[in-house]
OpenMM code with the backbone's topology and positions (N, CA, C; nanometers):
from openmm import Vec3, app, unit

residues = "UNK UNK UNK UNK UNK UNK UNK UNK UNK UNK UNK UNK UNK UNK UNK UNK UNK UNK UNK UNK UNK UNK UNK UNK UNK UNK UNK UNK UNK UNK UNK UNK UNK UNK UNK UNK UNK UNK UNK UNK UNK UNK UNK UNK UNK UNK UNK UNK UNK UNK UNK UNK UNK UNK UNK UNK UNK UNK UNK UNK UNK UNK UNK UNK UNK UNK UNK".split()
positions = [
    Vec3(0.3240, -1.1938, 0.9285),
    Vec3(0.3168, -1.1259, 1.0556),
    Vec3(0.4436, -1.0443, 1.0781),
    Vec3(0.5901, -1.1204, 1.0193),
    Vec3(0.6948, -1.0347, 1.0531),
    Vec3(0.7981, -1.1129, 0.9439),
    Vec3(0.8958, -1.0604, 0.9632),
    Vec3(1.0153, -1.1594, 0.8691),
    Vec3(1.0453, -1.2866, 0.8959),
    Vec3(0.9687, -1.3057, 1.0083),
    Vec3(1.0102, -1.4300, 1.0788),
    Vec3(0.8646, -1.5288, 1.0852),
    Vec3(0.7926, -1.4968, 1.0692),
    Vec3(0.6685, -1.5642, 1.0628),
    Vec3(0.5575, -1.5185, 0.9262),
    Vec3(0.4575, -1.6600, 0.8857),
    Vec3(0.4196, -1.6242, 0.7644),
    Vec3(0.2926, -1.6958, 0.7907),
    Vec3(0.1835, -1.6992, 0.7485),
    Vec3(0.0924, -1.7547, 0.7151),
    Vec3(0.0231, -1.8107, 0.6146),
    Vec3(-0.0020, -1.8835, 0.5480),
    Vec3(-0.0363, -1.9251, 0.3981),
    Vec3(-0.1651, -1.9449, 0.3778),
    Vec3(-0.2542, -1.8641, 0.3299),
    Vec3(-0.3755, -1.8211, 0.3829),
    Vec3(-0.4863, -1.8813, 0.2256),
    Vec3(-0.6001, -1.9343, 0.2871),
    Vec3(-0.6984, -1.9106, 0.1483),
    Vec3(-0.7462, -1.8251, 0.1415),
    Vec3(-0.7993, -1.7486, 0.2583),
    Vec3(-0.8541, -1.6268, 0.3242),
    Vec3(-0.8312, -1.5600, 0.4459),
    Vec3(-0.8054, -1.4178, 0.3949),
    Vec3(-0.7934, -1.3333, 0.5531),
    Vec3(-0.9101, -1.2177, 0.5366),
    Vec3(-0.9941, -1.1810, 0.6832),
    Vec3(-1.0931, -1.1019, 0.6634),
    Vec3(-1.0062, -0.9963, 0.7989),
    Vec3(-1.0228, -0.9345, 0.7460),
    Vec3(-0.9741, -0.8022, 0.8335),
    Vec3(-1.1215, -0.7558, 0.9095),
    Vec3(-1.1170, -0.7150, 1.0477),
    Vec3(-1.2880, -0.6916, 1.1077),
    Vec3(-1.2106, -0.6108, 1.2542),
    Vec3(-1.2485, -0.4666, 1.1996),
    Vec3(-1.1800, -0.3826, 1.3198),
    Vec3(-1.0447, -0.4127, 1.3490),
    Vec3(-0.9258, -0.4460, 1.4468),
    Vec3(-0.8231, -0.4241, 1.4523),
    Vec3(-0.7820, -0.5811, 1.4665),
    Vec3(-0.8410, -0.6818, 1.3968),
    Vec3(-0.7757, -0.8052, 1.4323),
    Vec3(-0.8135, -0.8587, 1.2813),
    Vec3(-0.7534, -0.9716, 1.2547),
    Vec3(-0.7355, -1.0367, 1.1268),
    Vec3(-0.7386, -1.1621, 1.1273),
    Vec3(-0.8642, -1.2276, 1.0808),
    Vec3(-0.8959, -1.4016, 1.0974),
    Vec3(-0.8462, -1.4467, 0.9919),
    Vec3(-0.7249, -1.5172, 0.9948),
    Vec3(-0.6548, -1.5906, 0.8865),
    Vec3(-0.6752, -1.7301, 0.8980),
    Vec3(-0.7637, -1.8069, 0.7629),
    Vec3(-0.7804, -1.8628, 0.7289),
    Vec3(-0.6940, -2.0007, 0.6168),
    Vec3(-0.5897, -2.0655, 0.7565),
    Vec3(-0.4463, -2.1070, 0.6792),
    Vec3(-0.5186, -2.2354, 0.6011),
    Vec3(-0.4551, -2.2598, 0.4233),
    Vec3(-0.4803, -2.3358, 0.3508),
    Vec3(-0.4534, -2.4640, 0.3844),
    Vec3(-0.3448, -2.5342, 0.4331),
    Vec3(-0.3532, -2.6383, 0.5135),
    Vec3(-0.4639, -2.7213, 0.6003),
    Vec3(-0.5320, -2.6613, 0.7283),
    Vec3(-0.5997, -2.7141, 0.8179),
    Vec3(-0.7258, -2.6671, 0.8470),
    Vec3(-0.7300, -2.5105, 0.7603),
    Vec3(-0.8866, -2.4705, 0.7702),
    Vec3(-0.9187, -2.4045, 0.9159),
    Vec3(-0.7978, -2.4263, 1.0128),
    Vec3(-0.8687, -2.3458, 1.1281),
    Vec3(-0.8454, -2.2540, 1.1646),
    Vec3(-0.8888, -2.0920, 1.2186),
    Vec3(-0.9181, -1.9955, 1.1661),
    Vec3(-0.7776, -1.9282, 1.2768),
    Vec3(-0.7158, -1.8349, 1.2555),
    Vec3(-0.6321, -1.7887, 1.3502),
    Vec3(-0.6687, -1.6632, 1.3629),
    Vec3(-0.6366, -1.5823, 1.4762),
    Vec3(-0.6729, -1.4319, 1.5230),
    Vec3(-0.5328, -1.3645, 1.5472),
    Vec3(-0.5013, -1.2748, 1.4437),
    Vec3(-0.4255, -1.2054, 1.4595),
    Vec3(-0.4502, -1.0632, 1.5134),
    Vec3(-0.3805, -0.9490, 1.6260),
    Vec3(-0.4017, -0.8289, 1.6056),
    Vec3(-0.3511, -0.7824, 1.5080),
    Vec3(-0.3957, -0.6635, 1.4467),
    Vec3(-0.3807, -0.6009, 1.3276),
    Vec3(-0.2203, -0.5270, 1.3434),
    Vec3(-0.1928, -0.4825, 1.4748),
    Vec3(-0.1162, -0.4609, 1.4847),
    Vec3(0.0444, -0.5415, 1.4881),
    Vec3(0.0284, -0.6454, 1.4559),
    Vec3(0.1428, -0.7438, 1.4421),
    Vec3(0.1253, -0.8332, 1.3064),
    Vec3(0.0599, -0.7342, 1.2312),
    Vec3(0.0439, -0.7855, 1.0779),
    Vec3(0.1529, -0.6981, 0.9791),
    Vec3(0.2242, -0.7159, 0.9160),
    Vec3(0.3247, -0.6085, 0.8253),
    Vec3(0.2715, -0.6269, 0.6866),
    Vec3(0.1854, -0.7106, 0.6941),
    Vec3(0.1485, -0.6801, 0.5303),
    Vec3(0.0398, -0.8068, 0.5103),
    Vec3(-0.0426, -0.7593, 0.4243),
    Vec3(-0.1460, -0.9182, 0.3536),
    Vec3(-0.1760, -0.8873, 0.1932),
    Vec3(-0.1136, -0.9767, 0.1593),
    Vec3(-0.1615, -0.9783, -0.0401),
    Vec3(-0.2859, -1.1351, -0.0696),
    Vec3(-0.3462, -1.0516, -0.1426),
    Vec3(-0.4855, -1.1462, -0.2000),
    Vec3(-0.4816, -1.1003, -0.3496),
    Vec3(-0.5551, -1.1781, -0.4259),
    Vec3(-0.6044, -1.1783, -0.5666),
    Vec3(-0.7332, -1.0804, -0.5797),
    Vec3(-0.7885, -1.1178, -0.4895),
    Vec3(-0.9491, -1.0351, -0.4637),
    Vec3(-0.9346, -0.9657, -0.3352),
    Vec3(-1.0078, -0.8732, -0.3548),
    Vec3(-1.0296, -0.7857, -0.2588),
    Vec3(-1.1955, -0.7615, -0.2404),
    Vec3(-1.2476, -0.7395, -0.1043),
    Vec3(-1.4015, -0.7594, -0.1083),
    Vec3(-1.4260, -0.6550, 0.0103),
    Vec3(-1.5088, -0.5631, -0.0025),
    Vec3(-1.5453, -0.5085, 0.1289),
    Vec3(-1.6929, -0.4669, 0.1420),
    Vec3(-1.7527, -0.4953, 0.2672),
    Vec3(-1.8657, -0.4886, 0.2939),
    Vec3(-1.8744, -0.4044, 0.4328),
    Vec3(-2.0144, -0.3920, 0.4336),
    Vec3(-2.0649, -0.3720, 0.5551),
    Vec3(-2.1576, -0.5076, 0.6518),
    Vec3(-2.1069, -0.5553, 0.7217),
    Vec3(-2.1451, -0.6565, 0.7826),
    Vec3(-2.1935, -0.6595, 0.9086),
    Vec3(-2.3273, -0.7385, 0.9783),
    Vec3(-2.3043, -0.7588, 1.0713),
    Vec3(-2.2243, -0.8817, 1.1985),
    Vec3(-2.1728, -0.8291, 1.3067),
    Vec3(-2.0629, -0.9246, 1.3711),
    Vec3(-2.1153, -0.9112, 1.4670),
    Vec3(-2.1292, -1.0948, 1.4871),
    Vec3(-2.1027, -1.0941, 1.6534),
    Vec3(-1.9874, -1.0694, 1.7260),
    Vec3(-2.0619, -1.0259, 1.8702),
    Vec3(-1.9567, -1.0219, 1.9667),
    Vec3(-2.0268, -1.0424, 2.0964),
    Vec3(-1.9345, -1.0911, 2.2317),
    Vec3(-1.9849, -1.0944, 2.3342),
    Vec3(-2.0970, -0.9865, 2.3649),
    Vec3(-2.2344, -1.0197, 2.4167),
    Vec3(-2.3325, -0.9154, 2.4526),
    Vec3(-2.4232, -0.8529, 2.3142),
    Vec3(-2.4116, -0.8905, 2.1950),
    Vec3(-2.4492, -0.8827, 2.1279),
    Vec3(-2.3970, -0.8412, 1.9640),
    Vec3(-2.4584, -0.7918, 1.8785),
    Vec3(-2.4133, -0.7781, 1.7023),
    Vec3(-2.3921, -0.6277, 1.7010),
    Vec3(-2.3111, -0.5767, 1.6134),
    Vec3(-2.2724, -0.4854, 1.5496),
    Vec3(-2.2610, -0.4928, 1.4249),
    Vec3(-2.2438, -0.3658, 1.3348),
    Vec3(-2.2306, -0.3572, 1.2127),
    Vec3(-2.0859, -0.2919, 1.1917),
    Vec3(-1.9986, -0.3943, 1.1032),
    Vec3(-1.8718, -0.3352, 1.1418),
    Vec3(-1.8365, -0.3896, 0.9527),
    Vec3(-1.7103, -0.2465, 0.9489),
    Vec3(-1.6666, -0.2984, 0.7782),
    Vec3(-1.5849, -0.4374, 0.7637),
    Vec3(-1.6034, -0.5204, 0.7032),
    Vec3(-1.5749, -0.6134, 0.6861),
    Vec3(-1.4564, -0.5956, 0.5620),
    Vec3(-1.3265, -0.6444, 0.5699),
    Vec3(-1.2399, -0.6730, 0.4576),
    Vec3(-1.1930, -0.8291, 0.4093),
    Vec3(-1.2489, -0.8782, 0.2977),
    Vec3(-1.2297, -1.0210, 0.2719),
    Vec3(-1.0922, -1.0200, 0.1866),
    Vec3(-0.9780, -1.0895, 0.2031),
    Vec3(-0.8305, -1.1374, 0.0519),
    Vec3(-0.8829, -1.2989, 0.0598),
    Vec3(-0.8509, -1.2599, -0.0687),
    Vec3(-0.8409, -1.4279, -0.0960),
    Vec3(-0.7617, -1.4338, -0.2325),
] * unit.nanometer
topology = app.Topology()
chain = topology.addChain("A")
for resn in residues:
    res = topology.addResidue(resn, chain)
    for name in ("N", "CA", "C"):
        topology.addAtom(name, app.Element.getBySymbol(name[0]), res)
């Protein structure tokens, strides 16, 4: 997130301007804005077109999977 904070991730999916990081430890999912992210490295890279919920109903939004 910054020099000062880190996350240790199995997976992060990037979905419009926020980033669900998926820390290897505890499995429970964190919401980052995209904008207080400085960087994310993965082995794999995956991108789709997906549909997402959201309040009021689904959209189809690009999906970015690291792992």
């Amino acid at each position: 997130m910054d020099d000062r904070h880190e996350i240790e991730c199995e997976e992060a999916k990037v979905i419009g301007n926020v980033v669900w990081a998926t820390p290897a430890h505890d499995g429970q999912e964190v919401v980052v804005p995209l904008s207080n992210v400085a960087g994310v490295t993965g082995d794999a890279v995956e991108q789709e077109i997906d549909e997402v919920e959201y309040p009021g109903g689904r959209i189809t939004e690009l999906v970015t999977r690291l792992s």
